[in-house]
C-alpha positions as CSV (number, residue, x, y, z in Angstrom):
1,X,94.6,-38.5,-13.2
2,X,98.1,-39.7,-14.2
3,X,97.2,-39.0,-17.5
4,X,95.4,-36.4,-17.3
5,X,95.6,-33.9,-15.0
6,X,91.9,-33.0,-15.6
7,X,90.9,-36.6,-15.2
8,X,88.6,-37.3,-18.0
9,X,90.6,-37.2,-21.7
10,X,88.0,-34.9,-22.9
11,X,87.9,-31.1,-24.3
12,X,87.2,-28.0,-21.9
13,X,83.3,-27.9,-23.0
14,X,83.2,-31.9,-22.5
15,X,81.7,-32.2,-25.9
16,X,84.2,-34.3,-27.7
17,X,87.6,-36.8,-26.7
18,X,91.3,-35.2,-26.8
19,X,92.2,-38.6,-28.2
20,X,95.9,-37.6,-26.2
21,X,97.7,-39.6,-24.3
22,X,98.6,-36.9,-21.8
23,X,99.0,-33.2,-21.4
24,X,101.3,-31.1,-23.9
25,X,101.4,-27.2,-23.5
26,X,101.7,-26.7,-27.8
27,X,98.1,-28.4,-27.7
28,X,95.3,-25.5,-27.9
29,X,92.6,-28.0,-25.8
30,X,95.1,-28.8,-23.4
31,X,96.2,-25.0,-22.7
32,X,92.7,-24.0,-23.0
33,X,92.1,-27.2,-19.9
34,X,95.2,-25.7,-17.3
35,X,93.4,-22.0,-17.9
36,X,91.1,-23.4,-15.6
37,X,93.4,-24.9,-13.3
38,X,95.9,-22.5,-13.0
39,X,96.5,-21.1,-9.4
40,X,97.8,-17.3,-9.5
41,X,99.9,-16.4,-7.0
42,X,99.2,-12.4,-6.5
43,X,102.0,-11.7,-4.8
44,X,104.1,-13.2,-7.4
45,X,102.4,-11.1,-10.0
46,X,100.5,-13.1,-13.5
47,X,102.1,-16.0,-14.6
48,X,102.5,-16.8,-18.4
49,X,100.4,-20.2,-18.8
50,X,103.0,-21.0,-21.5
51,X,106.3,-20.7,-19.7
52,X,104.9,-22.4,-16.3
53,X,103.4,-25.5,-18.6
54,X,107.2,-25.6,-19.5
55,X,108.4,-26.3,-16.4
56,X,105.6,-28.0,-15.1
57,X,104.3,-31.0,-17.1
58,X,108.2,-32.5,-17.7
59,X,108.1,-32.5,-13.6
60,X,104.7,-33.8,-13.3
61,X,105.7,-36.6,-16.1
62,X,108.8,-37.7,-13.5
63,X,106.6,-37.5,-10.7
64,X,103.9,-39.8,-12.0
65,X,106.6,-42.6,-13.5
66,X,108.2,-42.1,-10.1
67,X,105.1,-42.8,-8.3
68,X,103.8,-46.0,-10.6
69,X,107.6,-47.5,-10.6
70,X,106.9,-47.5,-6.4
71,X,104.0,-49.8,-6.4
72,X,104.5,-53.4,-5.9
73,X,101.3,-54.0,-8.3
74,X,99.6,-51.7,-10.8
75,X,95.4,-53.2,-11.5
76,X,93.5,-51.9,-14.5
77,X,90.5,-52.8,-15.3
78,X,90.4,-53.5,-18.9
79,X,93.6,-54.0,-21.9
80,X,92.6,-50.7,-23.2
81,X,93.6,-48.9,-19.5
82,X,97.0,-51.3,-19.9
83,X,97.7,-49.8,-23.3
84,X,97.0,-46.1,-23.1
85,X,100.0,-46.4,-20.1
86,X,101.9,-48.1,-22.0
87,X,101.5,-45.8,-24.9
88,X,101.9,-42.7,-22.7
89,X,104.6,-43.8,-20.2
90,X,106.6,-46.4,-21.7
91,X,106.5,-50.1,-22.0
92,X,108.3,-50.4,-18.5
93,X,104.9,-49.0,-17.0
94,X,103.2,-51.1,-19.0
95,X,104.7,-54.2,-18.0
96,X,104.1,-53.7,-14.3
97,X,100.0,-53.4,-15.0
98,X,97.4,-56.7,-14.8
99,X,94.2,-57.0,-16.1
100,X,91.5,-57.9,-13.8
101,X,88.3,-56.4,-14.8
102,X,85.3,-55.4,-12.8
103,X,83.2,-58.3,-11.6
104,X,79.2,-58.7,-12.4
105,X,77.1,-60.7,-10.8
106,X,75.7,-63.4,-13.6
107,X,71.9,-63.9,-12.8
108,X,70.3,-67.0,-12.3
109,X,66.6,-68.2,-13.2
110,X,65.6,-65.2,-14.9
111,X,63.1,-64.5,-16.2
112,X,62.7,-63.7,-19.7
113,X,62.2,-60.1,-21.0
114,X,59.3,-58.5,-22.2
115,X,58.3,-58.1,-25.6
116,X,55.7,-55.7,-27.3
117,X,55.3,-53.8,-30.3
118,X,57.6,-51.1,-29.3
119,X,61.3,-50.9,-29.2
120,X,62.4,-50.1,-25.7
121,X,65.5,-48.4,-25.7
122,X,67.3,-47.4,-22.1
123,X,70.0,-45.3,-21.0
124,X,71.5,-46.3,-17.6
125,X,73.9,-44.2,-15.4
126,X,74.3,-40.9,-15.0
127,X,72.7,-38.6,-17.2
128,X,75.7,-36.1,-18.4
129,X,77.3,-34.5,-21.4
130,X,80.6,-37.2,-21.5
131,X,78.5,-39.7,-21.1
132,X,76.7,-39.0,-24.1
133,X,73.3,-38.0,-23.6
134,X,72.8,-35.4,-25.5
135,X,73.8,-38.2,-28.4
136,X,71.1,-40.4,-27.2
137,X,68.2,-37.2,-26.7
138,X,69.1,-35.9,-30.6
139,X,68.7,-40.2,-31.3
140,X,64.9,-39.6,-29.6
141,X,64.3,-36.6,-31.6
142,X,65.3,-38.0,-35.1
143,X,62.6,-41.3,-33.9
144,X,60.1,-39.2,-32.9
145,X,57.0,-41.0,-34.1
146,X,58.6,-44.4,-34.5
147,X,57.2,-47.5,-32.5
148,X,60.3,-46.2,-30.0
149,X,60.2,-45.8,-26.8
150,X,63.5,-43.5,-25.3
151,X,63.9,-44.6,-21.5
152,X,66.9,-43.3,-19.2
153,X,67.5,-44.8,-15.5
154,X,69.2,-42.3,-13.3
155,X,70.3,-39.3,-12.2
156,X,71.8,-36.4,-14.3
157,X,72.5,-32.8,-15.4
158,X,69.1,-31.1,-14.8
159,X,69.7,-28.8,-17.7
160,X,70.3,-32.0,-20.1
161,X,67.0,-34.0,-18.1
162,X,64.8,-30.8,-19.1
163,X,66.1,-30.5,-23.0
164,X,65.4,-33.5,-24.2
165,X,61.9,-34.1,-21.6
166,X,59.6,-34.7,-24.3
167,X,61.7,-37.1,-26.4
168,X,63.3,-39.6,-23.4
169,X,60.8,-40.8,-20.6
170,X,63.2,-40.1,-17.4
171,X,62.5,-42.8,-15.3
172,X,65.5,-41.6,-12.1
173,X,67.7,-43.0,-10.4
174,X,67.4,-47.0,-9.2
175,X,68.8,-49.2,-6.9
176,X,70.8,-51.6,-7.9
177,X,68.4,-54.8,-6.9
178,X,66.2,-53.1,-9.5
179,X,68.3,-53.3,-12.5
180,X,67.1,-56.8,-13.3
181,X,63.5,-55.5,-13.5
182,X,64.4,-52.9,-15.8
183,X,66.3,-54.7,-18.3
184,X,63.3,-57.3,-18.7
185,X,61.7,-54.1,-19.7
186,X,64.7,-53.3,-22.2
187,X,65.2,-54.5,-25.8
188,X,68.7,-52.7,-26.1
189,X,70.7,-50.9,-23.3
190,X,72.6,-47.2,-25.6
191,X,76.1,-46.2,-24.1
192,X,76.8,-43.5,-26.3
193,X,79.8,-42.1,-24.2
194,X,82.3,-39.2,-25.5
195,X,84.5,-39.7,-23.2
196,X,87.4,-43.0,-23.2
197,X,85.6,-45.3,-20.9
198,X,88.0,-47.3,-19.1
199,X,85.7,-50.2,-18.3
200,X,81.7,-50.2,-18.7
201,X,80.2,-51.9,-15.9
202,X,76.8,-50.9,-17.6
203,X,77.9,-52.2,-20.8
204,X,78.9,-56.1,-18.5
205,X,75.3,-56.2,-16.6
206,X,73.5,-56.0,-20.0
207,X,75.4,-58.2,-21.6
208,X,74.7,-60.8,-18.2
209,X,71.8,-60.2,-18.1
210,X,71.2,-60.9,-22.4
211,X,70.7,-57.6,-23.3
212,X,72.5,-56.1,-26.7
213,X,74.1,-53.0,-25.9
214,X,74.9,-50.0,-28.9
215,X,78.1,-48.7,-27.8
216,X,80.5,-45.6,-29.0
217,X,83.8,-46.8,-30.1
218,X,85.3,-44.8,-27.0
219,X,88.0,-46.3,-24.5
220,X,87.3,-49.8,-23.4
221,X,83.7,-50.3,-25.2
């Protein structure tokens, strides 16, 4: 949020990254993102999204490096996190943020995966446009009669489940005592996010757990 005002870094129909490192009211994506967001006061009459963006984001700049210079510690959860700030708000934000990733439990005695003649490929996580389903249901469809089998592990946009229903066996969602059990039954965990991840917890329980991941080249994966 204190780069985005939207939160997520991506464009207004979520199909692709900004690749910005904060708002900017000459941008077309940007403007076409505060549309959306824009409160009208009626009294006041219509307001011209191009003059208010003038006034506002300078302001809402200030406001966020007044905010972040008031902390005592800033925690991020991967370099990449450290670096878009530092990029964005200078290297005096920058310097105040440590590392300290997201913690996985390491498994013990497990045991060891299962093998067969097909390629079990699984999506874990939520099931949505920025984080890249439709990528992996359009993979499905172009292995379509390939020793392949197309698995996703929880919930999702209902519209996205249905498209793609005859290419990815929807498994839904799982607890997380059950994740071990499904990746013995993986052979390679897909994270084909649009958006800029800032960490992948997904991405660190595969890789615990000996499982090679196939990751976009998005944010922190």
């Amino acid at each position: 949020f204190y780069l985005c005002p939207v939160y997520n870094l991506v464009k207004r129909d979520r199909s692709a990254m900004c690749h910005r490192l904060g708002p900017d009211r000459n941008v077309a994506d940007c403007r076409d993102c505060f549309e959306d967001k824009l409160v009208i006061d009626q009294q006041a009459g219509p307001v011209e999204l191009g003059a208010y963006l003038a006034t506002y984001l300078p302001r809402r700049r200030e406001a966020v490096k007044e905010a972040l210079r008031a902390a005592d510690a800033i925690i991020a959860p991967s370099r990449y996190v450290k670096d878009k700030y530092s990029q964005a708000l200078g290297e005096e934000i920058g310097e105040m943020i440590t590392v300290i990733p997201h913690g996985v439990t390491i498994p013990h005695n497990q045991a060891p995966r299962e093998t067969g003649k097909q390629l079990h490929v699984t999506f874990l996580g939520n099931a949505t446009r920025v984080k890249g389903f439709e990528v992996f249901g359009e993979a499905a469809r172009l292995l379509r009669n390939r020793p392949v089998v197309m698995q996703s592990f929880g919930a999702g946009e209902k519209d996205l489940l249905h498209k793609y229903r005859a290419e990815v066996k929807v498994k839904g969602p799982y607890k997380p005592e059950e994740l071990p059990d499904i990746l013995r039954q993986t052979d390679v965990v897909v994270i084909p996010s649009v958006w800029e991840e800032t960490f992948c917890l997904t991405l660190s329980e595969a890789m615990a757990h000996g499982v090679p991941v196939i990751a976009s080249d998005a944010g922190a994966l």
